[in-house]
Each structure stands twice: as structure tokens, then as C-alpha cells.
N, C-alpha and C positions, 0 to 999 in steps of 0.2 A: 445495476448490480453494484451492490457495497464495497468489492475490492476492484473489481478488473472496466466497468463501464464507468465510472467516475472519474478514475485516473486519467488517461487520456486527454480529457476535454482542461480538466484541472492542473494540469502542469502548464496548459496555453498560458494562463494568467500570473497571478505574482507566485512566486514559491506557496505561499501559504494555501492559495488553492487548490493545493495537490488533496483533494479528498475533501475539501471544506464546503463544497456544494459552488450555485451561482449567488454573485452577490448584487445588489442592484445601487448604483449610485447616481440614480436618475432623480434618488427625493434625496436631501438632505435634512438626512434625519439621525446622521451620527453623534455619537455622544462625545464630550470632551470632558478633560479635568487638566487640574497638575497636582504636582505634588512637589516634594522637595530634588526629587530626581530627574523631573523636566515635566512635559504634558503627555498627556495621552489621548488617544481620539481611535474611534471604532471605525470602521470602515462604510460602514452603515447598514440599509436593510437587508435582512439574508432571509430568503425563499426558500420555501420545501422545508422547512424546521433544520436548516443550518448554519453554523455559528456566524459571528461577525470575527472579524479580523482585528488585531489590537495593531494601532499606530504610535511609535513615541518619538515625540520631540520630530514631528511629521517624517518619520522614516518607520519602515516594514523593518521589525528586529530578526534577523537572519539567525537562525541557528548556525552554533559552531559547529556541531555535532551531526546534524545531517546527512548521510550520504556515507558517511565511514564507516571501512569494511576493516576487518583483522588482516592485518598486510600480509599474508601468507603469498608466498608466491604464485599457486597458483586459484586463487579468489573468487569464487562464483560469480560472475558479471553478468548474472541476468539481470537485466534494467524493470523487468516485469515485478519481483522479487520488492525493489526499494517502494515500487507503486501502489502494489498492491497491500502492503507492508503497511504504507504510509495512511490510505484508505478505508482501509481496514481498522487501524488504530482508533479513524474518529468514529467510525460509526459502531464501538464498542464504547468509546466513551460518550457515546449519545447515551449508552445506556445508565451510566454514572454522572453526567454533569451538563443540565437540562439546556439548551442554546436556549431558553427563553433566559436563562440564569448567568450564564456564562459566556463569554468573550473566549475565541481562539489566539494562540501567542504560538511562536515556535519556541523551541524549546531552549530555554536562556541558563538554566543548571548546569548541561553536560557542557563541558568545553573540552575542543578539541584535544588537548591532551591528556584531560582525564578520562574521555572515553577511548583515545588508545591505549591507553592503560589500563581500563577496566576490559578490552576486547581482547588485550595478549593472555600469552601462557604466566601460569603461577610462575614461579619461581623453582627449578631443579634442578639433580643433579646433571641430567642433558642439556640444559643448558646452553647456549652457544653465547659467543663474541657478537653483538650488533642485532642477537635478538630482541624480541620486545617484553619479553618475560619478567614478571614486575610481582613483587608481592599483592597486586593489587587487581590481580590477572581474575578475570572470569573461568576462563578457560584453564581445565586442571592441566600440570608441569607432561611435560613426555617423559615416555618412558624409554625411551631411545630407537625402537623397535619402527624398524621402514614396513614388514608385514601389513599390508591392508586389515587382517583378520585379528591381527597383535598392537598395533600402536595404539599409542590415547589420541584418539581425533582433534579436529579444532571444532567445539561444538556452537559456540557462540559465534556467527557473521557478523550481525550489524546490532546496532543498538538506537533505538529510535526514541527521543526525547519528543512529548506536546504539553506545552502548559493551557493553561484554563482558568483565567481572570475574573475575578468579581470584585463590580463597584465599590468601593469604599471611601464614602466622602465625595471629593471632589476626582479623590485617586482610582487607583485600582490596584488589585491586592491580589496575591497565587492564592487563587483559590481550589485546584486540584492539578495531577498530573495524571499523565499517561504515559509509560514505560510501552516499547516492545521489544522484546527481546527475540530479534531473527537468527533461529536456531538450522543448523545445516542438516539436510536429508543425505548431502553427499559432501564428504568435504573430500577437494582435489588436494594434491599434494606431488611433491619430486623428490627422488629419492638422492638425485645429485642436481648442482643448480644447472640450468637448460635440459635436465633431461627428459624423458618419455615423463608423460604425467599421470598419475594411477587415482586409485579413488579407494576410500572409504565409505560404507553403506550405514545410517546410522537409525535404525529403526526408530517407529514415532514413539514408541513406548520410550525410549532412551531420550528421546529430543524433549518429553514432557518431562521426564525426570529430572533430566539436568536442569530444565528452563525454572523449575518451580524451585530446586537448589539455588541458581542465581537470582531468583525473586526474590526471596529472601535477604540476599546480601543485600542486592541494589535499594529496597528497601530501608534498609539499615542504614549503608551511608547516605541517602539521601534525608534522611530525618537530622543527620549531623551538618546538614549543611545550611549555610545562612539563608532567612528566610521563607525556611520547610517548618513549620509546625508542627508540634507532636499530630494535631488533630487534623492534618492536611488531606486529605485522600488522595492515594495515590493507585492508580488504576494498574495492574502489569499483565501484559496480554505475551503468550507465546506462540512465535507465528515459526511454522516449519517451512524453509527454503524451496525451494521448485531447483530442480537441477539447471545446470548451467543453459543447456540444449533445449530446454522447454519452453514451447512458447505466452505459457500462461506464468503467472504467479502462483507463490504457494497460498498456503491456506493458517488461519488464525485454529490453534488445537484450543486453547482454552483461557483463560481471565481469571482471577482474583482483584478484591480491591483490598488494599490495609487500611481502614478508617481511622488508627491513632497507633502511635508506636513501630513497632516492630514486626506487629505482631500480620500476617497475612490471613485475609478474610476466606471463603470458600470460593475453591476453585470449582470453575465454572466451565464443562465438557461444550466444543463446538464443534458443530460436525457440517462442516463446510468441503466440497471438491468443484477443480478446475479441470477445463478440459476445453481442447480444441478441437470443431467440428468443420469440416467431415471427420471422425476417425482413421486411422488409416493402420497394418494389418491386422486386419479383420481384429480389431478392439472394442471390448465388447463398450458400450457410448454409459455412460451415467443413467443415462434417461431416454429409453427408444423413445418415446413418443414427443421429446425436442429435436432428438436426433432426425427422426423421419421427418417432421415438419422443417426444420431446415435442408434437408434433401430437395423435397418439395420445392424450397421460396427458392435455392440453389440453382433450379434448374429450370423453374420458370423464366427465370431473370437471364439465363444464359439462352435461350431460346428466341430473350425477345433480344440481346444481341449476344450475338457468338461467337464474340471476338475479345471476349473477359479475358484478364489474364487468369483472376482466381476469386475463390469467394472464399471466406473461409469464416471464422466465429471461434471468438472465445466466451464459453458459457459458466456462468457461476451458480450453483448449486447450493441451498440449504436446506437440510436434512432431507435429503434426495429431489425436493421441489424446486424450479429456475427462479433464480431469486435477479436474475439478468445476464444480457446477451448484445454481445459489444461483436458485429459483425462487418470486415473489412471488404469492400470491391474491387480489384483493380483493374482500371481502363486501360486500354489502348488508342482510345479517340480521345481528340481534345476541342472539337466541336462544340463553342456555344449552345447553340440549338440542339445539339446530339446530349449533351448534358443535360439539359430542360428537360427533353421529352423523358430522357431516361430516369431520374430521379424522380420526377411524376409516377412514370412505372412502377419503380422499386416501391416505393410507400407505397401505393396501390396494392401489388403484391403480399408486401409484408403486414397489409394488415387482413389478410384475406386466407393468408398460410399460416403467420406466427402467433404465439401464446401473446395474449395480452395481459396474463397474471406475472409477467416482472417487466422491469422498464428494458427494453430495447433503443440502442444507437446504431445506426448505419453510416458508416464514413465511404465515402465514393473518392479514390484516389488513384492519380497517375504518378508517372515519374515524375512529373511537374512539381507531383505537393497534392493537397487536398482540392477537391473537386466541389463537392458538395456532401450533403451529410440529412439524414434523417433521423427524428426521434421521437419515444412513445414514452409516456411515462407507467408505469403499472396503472393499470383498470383503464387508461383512457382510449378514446375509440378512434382515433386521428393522429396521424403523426404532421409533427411541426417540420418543416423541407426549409433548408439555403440552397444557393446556388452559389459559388464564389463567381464573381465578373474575374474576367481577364483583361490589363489592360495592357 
């Protein structure tokens, strides 16, 4: 799955593989250069049509801007949110900026102080002492009004910077971005500091609105910024939040790209939903007939041991078909042997119960840590099994 089954395995490795696929540095076969500002060097071959990683002056360039949220007190903290956020981004710009063409970079434009200053309130007359309220605010000024149904929200969360490098010479050169702009479904808030925390509800019709308003700016200052070219392509994807309490990530509403100026390309409707299986009251599933087959692989597995803590699935969706399904086990036994026989099981099972038209992960874990793990990629017939040894 493009947002929620990639993440996961992708944060194990360097930051930059948060969504960038596997990368294999078993041939050396990465590219180098310099240029006046040091060398550069690709990480090497990427599998499955995903980027390679850009290296400079043999160090991974960290984003400043990564991971920052609008300091609001009380901030959405789902960790699923920045993942699936991040996941999601590249494989939208798969669709603008070809990995056979392109090198991945994290995002070296935003720095951390201009994107909390692009994440606070405008500037108004509510106003306070030590807020972050900046002419240069994303988020429109308050109107002073604590009302859940009356205030101006905080609609903008996070802001997600990826650049996207092409060869030049011996160099390498920005050759496109990607923008996402993590828009709130629910923004928390307090009406005095420590107190009860309430919430604002901000319909996705509102969330597209505004996001496609701040495409716009971010667009604009980034063409003023050194080394953005008028003709730069810059990708801006609008990803609406998952609440705080959910255990999946939200979902990408739609895309534009700006190919030169200011000017922003056609936005582009995506109609993606998350969801975690089993359901639970009596909610109606996305998809009975993923739902049912996970019921199925569910209860086979707990039959063959019955001492599971839980099985559970998070499933991703495009345009109502499983586009993937990232499903957790948790043990109770920490048995060598009891793990062998059981993850044999499991793939046995799941490929005998589940859809094999999207890629499937199976992680088998205790309070230890991870156990072992099984995986399918879409159309194939065989899932690949670890075991982790204990020593």
C-alpha cells in the first residue's frame, strides 16, 4: 500500500526511506560528482521503480523542516499522520518526476524557522504575547471566539518538504519539488492553558479549500527563493489529517503541479480511505469482501494458536479497490520453534484467504519487539518469510 504498508518497514532505515521504497547496495553502482559546493553520490540501485537517495560530501542532508507541527497546544500527535503523509508524497511524485530521471533529497528549502512561520496564524487583532502569528502565517488570524462552531481553526498541521535532483555535469541540480500540505480534519484546542480540550470539526470540502488557497502562496514564495527556477516543477499534494485517536493515517484529497511561475496546474481529485480491520461498532468496512476475507485469515490463525493477543489490519483503499494491507499479530509465546512453525502457518494461510491484487505485509510481534514478518507483493503467488533469531 502507497501510504500506510511502506511506512513501517521505511522508517527502519535512514530517514530518507521513509516511503522511498528498498534500496540495494550490494552492487556498486552509485553515481558521484562535485561540484563547487562539495560531491555528491547516490545511494545506488533502487528496486520496484524507486528513487535513489542523494549523498553529499558522504553525509545523508537531513531536513530541517521535517516532522514540524503548528505549536498549538493541543497538536494532533498521530505518528501515522507524518507516515503516511510522507509515503504518500513520493508516490504522487512518482507520478511527476520519473526515478529512472530523478534522485530523492529531503527537503533542503524549508528551514526550520521559516516553516514555523509559514505554519502560525496571520497576523491580528487577537493576537497574543508569545504567539507564533507572523505576517507570513498560513493559517488565517483568530477571530477571538473559543465556540468550536465560531472560531477560525488552525487549518494547516505540518508542512512537508521533498526535493528531486537531476544530473548536471559532473553535479546535480533541483530539478523538481514536492510540497504537502497536512491539512486538519480535527483541530484540538483549549480554551484556557491546562484546560479540558475541545475540538473543531473541519469538513474536507473546507480542508480542499483552504489547502488549494495555501498552494498558491507556498508556490509563490518558493519561486522567490534561491535556486527555484521560474521553470522548476513543483508538485503540491493536500493530505487531510486522520484524528488524533485513529489508528491509521489520513488520506492525500488531491495534487496540482505548477510547471513555471506562479501559476498552479489542474488539480487533480484523489479518492483514497483508510481503515482498520476488524471494524468495530457495527461499522459498515470499506470493502465487505476484504473485510470478510480478513475475518476468515483472522480466525484461521487464532485456531491454529489461541493464545494471540490480537490480529488487526490496516487496509488502504483506491477508488474503493485494496490498493494494500499492512496487518499486525501479536504473540504471547516467545518460542524459537513456536515462531518457525507459526509464521510457516501464517503465509500458508494468507495466501490461501487474502486478495493478492495489492501488496500485503504481515509483522508477527511480541512485547519483545518484532518476531518475524511476511510479505507479498501485488500479483505474486508466494510470500517471502524472516524469522528474527534470538540471541
Amino acid at each position: 500500500m502507497k501510504n500506510l504498508v511502506k511506512a513501517t518497514a521505511a522508517v527502519a532505515a535512514i530517514l530518507l526511506l521513509a516511503g522511498c521504497g528498498k534500496l540495494d547496495f550490494s552492487n556498486d553502482n552509485s553515481s558521484t560528482g562535485t561540484s563547487k559546493s562539495g560531491q555528491y553520490q547516490t545511494t545506488g540501485v533502487a528496486s520496484d521503480g524507486t528513487y535513489q537517495g542523494v549523498i553529499k560530501n558522504g553525509r545523508y542532508q537531513v531536513s530541517k523542516s521535517r516532522g514540524l507541527m503548528m505549536q498549538n497546544n493541543n497538536q494532533n500527535g498521530n505518528t501515522f499522520n507524518v507516515r503516511s503523509m510522507e509515503s504518500g508524497l513520493v508516490s504522487l511524485s512518482q507520478k511527476q518526476f520519473s526515478t529512472d530521471k530523478y534522485d530523492f533529497e529531503e527537503g533542503q528549502l524549508l528551514s526550520t524557522s521559516v516553516t514555523r512561520k509559514w505554519l502560525g496564524r496571520q497576523k491580528g487583532k487577537f493576537s497574543k504575547s508569545g504567539d507564533t502569528d507572523n505576517a507570513l502565517g498560513l493559517n488565517p488570524a483568530s477571530n477571538g471566539s473559543t465556540d468550536p462552531n465560531k472560531r477560525v481553526p488552525i487549518y494547516l498541521q505540518q508542512l512537508l518538504e521533498q526535493d528531486y535532483m537531476v544530473k548536471s555535469g559532473n553535479s546535480m541540480a533541483l530539478g523538481g519539488i514536492s510540497i504537502g500540505l497536512g491539512m486538519n480534519a480535527i483541530d484540538y484546542y483549549v480554551k484556557t492553558q491546562y484546560g479540558a480540550q475541545y475540538q473543531t470539526n473541519i469538513s474536507a470540502a473546507e480542508t480542499l479549500r483552504m489547502g488549494k488557497e495555501m498552494a498558491a502562496k507556498v508556490v509563490t514564495r518558493l519561486r522567490q527563493m534561491k535556486g527555484v527556477a521560474a521553470n522548476t516543477p513543483i508538485l503540491v499534494g493536500i493530505y487531510r489529517q486522520a484524528g488524533q485517536d485513529s489508528l491509521v493515517g489520513g488520506t492525500y484529497q488531491a495534487y496540482a503541479v505548477s510547471k513555471s511561475g506562479s501559476t498552479m496546474g489542474t488539480w487533480h481529485g484523489i479518492n483514497e480511505q483508510n481503515e482498520v480491520l476488524p471494524v468495530i461498532n457495527n461499522k459498515k468496512p470499506v470493502n465487505n469482501t476484504v473485510a470478510t476475507d480478513f475475518s476468515n485469515f483472522s480466525a484461521q490463525v487464532r485456531s491454529f494458536f489461541p493464545t494471540l493477543a490480537g490480529v488487526t489490519a490496516q487496509a488502504h483503499y483506491e477508488n474503493g479497490q485494496l490498493a494494500g494491507l499492512k496487518i499486525t499479530i501479536n504473540t504471547q509465546f516467545y518460542g524459537q520453534t513456536e515462531i518457525n512453525s507459526f509464521t510457516q502457518y501464517v503465509s500458508s494461510a494468507a495466501s490461501k484467504l487474502l486478495p493478492n491484487s495489492a501488496k500485503i505485509e504481515i509483522d508477527i510481534e511480541s512485547t519483545q519487539g518484532m518476531q518475524a514478518y511476511a510479505e507479498r507483493d501485488t500479483g505474486a503467488k508466494t510470500f517471502t518469510t524472516h524469522v528474527f533469531d534470538s540471541y
